[in-house]
DSSP file (Angstrom, degrees, kcal/mol; ACC not computed):
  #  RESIDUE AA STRUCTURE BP1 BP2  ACC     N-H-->O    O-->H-N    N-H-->O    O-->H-N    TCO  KAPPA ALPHA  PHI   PSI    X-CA   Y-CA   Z-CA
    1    1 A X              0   0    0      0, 0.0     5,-0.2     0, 0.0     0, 0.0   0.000 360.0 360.0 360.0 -28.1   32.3   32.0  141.8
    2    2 A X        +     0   0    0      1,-0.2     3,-0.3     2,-0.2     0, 0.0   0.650 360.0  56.5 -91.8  -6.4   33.8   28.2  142.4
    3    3 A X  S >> S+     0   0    0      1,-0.2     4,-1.6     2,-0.1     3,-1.2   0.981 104.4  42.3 -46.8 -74.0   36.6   29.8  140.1
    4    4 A X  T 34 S+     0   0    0      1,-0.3    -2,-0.2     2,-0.2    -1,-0.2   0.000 113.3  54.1 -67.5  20.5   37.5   32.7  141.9
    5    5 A X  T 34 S+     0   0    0     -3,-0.3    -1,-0.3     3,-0.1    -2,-0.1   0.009 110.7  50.6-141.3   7.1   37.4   30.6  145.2
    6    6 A X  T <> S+     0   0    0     -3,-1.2     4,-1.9    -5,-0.2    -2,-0.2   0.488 106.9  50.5-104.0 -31.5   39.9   28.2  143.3
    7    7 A X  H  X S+     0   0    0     -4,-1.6     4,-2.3     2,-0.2    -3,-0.2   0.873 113.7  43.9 -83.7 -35.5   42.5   30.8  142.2
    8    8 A X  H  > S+     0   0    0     -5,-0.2     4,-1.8     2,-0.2     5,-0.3   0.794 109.8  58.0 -95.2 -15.2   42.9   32.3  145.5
    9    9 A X  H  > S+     0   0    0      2,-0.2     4,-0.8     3,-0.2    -2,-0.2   0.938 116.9  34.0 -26.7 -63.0   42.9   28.9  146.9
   10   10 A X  H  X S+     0   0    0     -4,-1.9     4,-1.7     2,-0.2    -2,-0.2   0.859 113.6  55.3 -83.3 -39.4   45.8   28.4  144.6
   11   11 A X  H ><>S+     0   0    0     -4,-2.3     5,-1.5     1,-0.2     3,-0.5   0.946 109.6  50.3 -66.6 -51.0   47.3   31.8  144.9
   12   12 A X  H ><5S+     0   0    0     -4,-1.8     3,-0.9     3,-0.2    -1,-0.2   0.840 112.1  53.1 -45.3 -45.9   47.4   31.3  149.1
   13   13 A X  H 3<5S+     0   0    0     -4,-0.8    -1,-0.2    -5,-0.3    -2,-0.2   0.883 112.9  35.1 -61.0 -52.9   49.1   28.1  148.5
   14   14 A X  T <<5S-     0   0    0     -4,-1.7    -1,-0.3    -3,-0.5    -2,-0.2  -0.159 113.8-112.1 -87.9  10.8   51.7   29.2  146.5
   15   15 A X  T < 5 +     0   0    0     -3,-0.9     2,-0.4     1,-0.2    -3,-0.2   0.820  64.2 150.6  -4.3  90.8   52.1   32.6  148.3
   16   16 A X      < -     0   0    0     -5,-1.5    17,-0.2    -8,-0.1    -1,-0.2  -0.979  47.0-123.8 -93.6 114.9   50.9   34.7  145.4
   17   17 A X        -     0   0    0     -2,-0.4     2,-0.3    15,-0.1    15,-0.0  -0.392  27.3-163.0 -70.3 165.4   49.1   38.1  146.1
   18   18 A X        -     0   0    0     16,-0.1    16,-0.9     2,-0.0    15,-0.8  -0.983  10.3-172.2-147.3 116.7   45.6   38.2  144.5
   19   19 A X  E     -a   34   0A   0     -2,-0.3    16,-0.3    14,-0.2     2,-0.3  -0.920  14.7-149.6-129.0 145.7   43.6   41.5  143.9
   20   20 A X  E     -a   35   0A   0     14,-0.7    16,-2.3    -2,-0.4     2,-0.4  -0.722  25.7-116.7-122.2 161.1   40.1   41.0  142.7
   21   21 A X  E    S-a   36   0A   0     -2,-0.3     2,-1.3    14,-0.2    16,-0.2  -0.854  76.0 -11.9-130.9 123.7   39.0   43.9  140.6
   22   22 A X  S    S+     0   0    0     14,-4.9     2,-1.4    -2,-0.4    -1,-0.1  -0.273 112.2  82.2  72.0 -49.6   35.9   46.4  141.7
   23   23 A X     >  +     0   0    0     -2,-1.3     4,-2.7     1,-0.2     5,-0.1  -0.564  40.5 168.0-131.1 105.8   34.5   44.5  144.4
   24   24 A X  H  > S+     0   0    0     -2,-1.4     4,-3.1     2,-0.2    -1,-0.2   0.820  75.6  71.1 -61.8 -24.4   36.3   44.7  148.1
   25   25 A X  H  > S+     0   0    0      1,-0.3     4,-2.5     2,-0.2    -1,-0.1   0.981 107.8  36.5 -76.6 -66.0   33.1   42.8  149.9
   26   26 A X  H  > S+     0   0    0      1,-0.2     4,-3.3     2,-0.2    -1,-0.3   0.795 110.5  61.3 -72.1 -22.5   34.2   39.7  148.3
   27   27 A X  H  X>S+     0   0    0     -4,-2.7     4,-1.6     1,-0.2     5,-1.2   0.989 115.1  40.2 -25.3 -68.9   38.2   40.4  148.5
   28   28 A X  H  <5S+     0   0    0     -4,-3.1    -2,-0.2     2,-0.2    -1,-0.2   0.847 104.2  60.6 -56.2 -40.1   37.6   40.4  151.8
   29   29 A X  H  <5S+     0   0    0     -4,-2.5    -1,-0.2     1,-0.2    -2,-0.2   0.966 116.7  39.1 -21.3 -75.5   35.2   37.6  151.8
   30   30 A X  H  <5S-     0   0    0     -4,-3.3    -2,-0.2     1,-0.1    -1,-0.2   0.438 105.3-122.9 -69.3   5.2   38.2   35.6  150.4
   31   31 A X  T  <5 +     0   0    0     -4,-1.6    -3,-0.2    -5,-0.2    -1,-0.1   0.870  53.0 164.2  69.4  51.3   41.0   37.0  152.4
   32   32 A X      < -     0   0    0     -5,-1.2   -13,-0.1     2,-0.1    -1,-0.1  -0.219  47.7-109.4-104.8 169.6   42.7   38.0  149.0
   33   33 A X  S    S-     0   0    0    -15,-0.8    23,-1.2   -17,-0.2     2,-0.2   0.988  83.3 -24.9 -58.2 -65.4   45.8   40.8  149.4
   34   34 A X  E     -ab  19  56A   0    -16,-0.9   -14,-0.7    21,-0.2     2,-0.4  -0.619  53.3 -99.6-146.6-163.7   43.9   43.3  147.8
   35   35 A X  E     -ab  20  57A   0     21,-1.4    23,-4.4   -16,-0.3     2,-0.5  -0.960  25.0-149.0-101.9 122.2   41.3   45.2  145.6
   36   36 A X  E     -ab  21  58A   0    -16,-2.3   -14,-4.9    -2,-0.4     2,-0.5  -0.894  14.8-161.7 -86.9 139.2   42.2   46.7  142.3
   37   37 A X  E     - b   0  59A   0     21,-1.8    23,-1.1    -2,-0.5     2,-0.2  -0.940  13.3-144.4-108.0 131.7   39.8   49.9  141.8
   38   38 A X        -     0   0    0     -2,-0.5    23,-0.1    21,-0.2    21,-0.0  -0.765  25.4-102.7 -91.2 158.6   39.7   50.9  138.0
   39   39 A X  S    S+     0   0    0     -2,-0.2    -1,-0.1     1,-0.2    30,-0.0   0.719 117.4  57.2  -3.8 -72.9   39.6   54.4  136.9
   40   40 A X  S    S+     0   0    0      2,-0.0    -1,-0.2    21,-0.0    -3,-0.0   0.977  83.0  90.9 -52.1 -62.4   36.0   54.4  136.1
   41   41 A X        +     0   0    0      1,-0.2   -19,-0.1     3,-0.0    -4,-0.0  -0.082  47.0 173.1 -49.3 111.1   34.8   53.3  139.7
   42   42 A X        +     0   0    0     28,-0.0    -1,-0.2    -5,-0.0    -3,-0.0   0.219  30.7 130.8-106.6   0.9   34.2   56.5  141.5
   43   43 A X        -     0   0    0      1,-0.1     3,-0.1     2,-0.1    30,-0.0  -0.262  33.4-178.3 -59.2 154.2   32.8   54.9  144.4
   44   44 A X    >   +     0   0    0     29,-0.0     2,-0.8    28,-0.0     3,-0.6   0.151  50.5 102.6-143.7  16.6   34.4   56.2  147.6
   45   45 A X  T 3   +     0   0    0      1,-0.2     3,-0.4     2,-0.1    -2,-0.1  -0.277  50.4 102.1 -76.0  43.5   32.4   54.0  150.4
   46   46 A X  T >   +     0   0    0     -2,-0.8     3,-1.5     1,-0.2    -1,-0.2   0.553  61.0  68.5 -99.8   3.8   35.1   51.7  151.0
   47   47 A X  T <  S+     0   0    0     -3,-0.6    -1,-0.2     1,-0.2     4,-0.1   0.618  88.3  71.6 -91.9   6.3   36.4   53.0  154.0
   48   48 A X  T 3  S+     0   0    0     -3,-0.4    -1,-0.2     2,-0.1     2,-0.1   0.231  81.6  97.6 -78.2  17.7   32.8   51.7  155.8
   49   49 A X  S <  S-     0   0    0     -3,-1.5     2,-0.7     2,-0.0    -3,-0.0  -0.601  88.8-126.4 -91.0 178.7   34.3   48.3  155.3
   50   50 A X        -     0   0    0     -2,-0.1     2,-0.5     2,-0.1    -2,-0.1  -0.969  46.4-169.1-106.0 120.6   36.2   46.6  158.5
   51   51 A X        -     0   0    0     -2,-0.7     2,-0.7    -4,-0.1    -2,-0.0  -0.850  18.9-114.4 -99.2 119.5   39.6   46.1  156.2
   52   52 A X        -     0   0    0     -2,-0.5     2,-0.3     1,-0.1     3,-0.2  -0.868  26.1-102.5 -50.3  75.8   42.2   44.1  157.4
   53   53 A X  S    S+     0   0    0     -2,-0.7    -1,-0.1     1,-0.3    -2,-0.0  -0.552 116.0  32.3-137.1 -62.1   45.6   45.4  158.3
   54   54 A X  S    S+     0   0    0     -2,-0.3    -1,-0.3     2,-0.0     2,-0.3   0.563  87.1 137.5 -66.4 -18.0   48.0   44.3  155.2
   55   55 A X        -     0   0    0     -3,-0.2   -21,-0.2     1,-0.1    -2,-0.1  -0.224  45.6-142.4 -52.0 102.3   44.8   44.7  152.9
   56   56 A X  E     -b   34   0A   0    -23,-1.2   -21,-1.4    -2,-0.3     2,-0.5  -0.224  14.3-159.4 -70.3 141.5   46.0   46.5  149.4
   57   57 A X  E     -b   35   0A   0    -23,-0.2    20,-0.5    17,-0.1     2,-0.3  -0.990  13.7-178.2-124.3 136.0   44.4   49.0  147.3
   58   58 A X  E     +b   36   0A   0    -23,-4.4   -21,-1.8    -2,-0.5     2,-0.2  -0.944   6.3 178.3-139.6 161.9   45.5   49.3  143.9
   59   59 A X  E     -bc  37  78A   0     18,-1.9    20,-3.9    -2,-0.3     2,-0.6  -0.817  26.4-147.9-131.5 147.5   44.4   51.7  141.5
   60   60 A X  E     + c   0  79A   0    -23,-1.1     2,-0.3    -2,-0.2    20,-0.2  -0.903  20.0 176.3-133.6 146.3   44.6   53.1  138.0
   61   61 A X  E     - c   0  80A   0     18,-3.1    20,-1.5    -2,-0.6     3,-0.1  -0.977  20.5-158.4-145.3 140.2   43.8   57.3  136.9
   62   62 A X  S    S+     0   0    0     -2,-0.3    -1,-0.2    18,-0.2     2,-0.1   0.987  76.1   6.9 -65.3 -71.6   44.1   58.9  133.5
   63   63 A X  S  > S-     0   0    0     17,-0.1     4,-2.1    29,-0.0     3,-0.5  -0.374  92.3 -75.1-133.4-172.5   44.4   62.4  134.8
   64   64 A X  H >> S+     0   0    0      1,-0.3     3,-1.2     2,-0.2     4,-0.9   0.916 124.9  50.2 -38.9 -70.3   44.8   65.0  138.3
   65   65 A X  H 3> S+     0   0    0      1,-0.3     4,-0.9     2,-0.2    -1,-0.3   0.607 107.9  51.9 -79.4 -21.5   40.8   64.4  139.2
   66   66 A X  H 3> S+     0   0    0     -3,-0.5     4,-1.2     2,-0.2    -1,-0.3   0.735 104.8  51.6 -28.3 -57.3   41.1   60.8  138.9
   67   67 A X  H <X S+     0   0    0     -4,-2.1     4,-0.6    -3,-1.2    -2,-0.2   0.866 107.8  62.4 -66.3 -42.7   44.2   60.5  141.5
   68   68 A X  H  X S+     0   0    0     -4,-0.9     4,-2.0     1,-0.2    -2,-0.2   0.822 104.2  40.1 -54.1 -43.1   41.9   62.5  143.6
   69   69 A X  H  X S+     0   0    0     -4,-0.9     4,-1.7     2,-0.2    -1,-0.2   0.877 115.1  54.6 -65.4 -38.8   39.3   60.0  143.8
   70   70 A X  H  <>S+     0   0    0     -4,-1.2     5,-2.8     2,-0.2    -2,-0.2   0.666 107.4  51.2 -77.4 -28.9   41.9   57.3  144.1
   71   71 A X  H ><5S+     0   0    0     -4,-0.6     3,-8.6     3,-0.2    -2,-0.2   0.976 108.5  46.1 -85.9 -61.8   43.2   59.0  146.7
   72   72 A X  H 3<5S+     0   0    0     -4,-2.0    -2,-0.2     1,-0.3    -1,-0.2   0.861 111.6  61.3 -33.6 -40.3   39.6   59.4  148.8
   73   73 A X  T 3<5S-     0   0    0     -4,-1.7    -1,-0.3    -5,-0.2    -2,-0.2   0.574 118.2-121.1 -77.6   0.9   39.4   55.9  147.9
   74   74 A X  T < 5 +     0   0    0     -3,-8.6    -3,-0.2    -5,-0.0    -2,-0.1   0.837  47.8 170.0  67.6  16.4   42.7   55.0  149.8
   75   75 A X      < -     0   0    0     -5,-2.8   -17,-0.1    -4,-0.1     3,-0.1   0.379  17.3-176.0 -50.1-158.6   44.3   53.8  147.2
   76   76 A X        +     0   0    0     31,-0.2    31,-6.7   -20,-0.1     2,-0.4   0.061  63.4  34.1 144.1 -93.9   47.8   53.1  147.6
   77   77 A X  E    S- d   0 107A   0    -20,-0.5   -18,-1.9    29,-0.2     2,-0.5  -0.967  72.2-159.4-112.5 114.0   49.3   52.1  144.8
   78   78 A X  E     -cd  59 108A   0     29,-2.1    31,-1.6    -2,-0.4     2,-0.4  -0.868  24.8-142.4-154.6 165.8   48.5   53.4  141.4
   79   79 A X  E     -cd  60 109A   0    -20,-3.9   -18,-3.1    -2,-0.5     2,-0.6  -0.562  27.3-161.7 -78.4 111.6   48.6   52.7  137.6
   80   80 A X  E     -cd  61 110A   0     29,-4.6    31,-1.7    -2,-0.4     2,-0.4  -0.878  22.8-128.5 -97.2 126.3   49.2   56.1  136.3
   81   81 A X  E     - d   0 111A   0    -20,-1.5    31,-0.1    -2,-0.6     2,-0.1  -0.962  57.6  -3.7-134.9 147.2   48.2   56.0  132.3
   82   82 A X        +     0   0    0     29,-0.5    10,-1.2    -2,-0.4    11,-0.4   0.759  54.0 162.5-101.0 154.7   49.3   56.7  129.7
   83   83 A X  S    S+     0   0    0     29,-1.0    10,-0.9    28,-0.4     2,-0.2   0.850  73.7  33.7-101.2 -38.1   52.5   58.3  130.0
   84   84 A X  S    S-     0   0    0     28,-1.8    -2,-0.2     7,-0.2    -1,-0.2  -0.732 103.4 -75.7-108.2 149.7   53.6   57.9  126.7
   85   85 A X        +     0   0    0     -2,-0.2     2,-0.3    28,-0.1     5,-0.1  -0.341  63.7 159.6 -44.2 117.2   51.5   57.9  122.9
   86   86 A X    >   -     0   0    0      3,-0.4     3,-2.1    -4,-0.0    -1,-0.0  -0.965  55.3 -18.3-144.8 139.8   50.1   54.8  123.0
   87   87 A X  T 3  S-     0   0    0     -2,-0.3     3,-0.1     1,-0.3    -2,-0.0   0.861 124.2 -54.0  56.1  28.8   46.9   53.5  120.8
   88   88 A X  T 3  S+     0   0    0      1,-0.2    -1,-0.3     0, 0.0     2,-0.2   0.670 100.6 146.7  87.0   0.0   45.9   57.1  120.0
   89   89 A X    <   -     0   0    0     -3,-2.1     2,-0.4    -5,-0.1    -3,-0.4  -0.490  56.6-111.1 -84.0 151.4   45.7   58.3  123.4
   90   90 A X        -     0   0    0     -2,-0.2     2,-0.1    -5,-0.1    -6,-0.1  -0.830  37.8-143.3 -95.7 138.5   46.5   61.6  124.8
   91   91 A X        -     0   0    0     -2,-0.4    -8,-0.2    -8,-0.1    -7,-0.2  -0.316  10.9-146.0 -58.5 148.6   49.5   61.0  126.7
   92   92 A X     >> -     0   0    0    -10,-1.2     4,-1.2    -2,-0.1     5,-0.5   0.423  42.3-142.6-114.7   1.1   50.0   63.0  130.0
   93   93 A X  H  >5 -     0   0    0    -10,-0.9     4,-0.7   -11,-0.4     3,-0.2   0.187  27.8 -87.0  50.5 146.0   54.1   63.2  129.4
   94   94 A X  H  >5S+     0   0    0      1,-0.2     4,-0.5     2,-0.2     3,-0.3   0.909 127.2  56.7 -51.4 -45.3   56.8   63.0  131.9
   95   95 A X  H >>5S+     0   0    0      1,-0.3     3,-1.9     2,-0.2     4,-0.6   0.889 107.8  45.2 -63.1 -35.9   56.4   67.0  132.5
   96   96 A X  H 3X5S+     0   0    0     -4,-1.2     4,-0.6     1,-0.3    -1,-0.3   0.782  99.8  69.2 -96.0  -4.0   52.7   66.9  133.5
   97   97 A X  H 3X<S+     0   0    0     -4,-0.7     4,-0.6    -5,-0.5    -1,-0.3   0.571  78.3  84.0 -59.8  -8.4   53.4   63.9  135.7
   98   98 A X  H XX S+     0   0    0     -3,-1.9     3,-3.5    -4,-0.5     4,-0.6   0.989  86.3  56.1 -51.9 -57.9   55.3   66.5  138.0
   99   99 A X  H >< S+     0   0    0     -4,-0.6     3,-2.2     1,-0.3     4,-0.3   0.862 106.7  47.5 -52.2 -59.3   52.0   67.3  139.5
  100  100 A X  H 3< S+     0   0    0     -4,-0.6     3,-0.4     1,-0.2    -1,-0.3   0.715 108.4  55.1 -20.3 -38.6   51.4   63.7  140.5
  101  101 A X  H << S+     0   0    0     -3,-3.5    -1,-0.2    -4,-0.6    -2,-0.2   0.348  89.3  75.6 -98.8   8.8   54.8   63.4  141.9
  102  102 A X  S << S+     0   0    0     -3,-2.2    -1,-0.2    -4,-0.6    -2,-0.2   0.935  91.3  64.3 -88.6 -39.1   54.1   66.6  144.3
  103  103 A X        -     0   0    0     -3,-0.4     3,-0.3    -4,-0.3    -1,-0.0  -0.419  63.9-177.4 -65.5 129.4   51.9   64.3  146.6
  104  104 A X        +     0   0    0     -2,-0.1    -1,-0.1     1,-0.1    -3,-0.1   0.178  56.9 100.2-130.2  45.3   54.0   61.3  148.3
  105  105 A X  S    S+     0   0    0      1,-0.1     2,-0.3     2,-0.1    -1,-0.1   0.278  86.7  31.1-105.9   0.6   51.2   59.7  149.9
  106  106 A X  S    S-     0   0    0     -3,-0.3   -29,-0.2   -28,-0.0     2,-0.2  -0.997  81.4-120.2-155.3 171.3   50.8   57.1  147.4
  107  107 A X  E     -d   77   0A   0    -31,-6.7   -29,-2.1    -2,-0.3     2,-0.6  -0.476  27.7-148.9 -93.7-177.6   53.3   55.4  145.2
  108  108 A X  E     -d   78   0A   0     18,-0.2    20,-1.5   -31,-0.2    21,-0.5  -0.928   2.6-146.9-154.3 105.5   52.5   55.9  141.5
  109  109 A X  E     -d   79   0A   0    -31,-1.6   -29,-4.6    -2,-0.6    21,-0.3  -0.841  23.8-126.2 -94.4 127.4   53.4   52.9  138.5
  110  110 A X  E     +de  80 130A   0     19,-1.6    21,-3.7    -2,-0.4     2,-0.3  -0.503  41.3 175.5 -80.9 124.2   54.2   54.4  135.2
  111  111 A X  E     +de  81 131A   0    -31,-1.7   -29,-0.5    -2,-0.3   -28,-0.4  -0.992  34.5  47.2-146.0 128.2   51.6   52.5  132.6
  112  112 A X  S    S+     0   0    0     19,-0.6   -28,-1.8    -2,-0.3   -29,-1.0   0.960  96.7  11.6 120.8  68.6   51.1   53.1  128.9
  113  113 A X  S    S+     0   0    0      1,-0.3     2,-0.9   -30,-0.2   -28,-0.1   0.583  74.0 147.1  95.3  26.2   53.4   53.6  125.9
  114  114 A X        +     0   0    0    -30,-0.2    -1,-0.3    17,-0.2    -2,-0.2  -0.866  10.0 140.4-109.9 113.5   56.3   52.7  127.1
  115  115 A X    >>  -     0   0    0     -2,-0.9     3,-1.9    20,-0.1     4,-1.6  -0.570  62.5 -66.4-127.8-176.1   59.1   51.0  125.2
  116  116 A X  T 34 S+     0   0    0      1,-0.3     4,-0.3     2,-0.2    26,-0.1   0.703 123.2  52.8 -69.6 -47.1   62.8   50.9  124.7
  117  117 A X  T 34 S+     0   0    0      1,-0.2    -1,-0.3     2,-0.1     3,-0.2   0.878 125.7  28.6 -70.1 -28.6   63.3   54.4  123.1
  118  118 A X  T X4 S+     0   0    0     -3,-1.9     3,-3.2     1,-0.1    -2,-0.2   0.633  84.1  87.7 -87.4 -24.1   61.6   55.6  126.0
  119  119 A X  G >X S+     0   0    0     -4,-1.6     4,-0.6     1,-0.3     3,-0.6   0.523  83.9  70.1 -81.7  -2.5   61.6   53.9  129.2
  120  120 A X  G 34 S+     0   0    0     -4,-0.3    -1,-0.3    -3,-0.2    -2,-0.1   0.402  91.5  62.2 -98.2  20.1   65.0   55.9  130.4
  121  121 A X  G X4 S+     0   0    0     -3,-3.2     3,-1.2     2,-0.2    -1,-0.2   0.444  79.4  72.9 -98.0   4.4   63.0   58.8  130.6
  122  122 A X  G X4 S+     0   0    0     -3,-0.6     3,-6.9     1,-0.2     5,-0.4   0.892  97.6  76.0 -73.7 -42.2   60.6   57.0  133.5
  123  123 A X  G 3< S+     0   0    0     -4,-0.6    -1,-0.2     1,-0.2    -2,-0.2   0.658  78.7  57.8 -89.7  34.0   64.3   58.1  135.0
  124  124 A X  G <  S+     0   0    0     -3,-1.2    -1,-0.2     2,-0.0    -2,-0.1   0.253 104.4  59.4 -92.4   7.4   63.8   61.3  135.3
  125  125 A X  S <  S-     0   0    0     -3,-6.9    -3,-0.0     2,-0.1   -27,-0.0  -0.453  82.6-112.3-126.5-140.4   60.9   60.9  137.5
  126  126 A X        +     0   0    0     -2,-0.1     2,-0.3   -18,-0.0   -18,-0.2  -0.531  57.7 150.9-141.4  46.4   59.9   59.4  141.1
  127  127 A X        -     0   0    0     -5,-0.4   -18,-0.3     1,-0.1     3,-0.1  -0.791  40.7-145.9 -80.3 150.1   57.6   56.6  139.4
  128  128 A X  S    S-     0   0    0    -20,-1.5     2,-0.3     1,-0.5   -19,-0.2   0.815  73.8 -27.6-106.4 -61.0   57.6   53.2  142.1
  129  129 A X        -     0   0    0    -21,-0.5   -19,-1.6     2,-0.0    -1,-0.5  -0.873  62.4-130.5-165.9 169.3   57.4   50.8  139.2
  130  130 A X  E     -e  110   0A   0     -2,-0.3     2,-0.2   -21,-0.3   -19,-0.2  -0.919  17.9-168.5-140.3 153.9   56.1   50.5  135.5
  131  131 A X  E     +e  111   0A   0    -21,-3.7   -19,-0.6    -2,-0.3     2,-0.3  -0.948  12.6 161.2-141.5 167.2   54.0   47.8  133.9
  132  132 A X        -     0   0    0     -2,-0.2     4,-0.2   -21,-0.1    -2,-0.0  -0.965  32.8-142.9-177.0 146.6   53.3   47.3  130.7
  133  133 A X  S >  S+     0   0    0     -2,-0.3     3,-1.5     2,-0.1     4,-0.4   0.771 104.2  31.2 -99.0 -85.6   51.9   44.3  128.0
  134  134 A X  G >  S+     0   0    0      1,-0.3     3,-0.6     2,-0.2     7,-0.5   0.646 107.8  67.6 -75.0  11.1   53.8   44.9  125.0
  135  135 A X  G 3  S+     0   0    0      1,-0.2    -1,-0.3     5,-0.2   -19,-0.1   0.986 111.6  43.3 -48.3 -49.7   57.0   46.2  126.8
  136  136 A X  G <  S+     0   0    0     -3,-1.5     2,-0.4    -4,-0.2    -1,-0.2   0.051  86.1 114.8 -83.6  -2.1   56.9   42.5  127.9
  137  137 A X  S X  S-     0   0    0     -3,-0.6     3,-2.7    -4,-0.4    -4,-0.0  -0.604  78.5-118.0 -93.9 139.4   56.1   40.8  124.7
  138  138 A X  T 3  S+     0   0    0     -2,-0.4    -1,-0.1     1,-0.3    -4,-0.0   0.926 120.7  40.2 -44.5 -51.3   58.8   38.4  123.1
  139  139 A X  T 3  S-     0   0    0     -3,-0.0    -1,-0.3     3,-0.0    -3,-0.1   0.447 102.3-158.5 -77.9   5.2   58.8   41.1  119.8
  140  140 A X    <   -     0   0    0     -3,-2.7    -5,-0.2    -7,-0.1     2,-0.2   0.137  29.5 -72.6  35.6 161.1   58.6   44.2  122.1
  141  141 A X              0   0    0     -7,-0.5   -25,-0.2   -27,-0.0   -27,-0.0  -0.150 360.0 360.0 -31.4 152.3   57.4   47.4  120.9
  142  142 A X              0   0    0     -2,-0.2    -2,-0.1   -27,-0.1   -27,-0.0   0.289 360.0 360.0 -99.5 360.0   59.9   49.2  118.5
C-alpha cells in the first residue's frame, strides 16, 4: 500500500492522471483520476459509490457482451481488443467494430495488433485513440 500512496503522491505532484486497476474504493480513497475496469470484472455495483465529479472510468471488452457490461458499469472510455491478429487471437476486424461504433455514448481506443501495415485502416473508423506495446517499441512490429 505505502507504494500506491507514493505513486499518486508523485503522480498529483507532477499533474499525472492515475487509474488504479479493479478497485474504485481505494481510487477514491486516494483521490486518483480514475478506475481502470478490466474485461473480466463483471461487477456492476459501482454506481453505489459517492464518485466525484471528474472521476474516470476506463475500461477494456473483447466482444458486443462485454461493452455491455462496460457500459452498465459507466465506463467511459474503453480499450476495445483485438482489432487486428495479434498473438493468436481472434481478431474482431474493422467491419465487426461497426457495431461498437453504432453507440456514441462512450469513446472506444482501438487496442491489439496493430502495426504500420495496418494502422491506416483505424481510419476508416470512429476509434478516439489507439494504444498499443509493440506499436511503440524502438523495433516496432513489422
Amino acid at each position: 500500500m505505502e507504494i500506491i500512496y507514493k505513486l499518486a503522491k508523485f503522480c498529483k505532484k507532477n499533474k499525472i492522471n492515475l487509474f488504479l486497476s479493479n478497485n474504485i474504493k481505494l481510487a477514491l480513497k486516494l483521490n486518483l483520476n480514475g478506475v481502470y475496469i478490466s474485461a473480466k470484472n463483471k461487477d456492476i455495483r459501482f454506481n453505489s459509490f459517492n464518485i466525484k465529479k471528474n472521476f474516470i472510468f476506463l475500461g477494456s471488452a473483447h466482444n458486443l457482451q462485454e461493452v455491455k457490461v462496460k457500459k452498465l458499469q459507466n465506463v467511459k472510455e474503453i480499450f476495445i481488443s483485438p482489432i487486428f491478429k495479434h498473438k493468436g487471437r481472434t481478431p474482431l476486424g474493422i467491419h465487426r467494430c461497426r457495431y461498437f461504433f453504432e453507440d456514441r455514448s462512450y469513446q472506444k481506443i482501438a487496442l491489439g495488433g496493430i502495426n504500420k501495415k495496418n494502422i491506416n485502416l483505424l481510419l476508416l473508423t470512429k476509434f478516439a485513440g489507439l494504444a498499443g506495446i509493440n506499436l511503440f517499441k524502438k523495433k516496432g512490429p513489422e
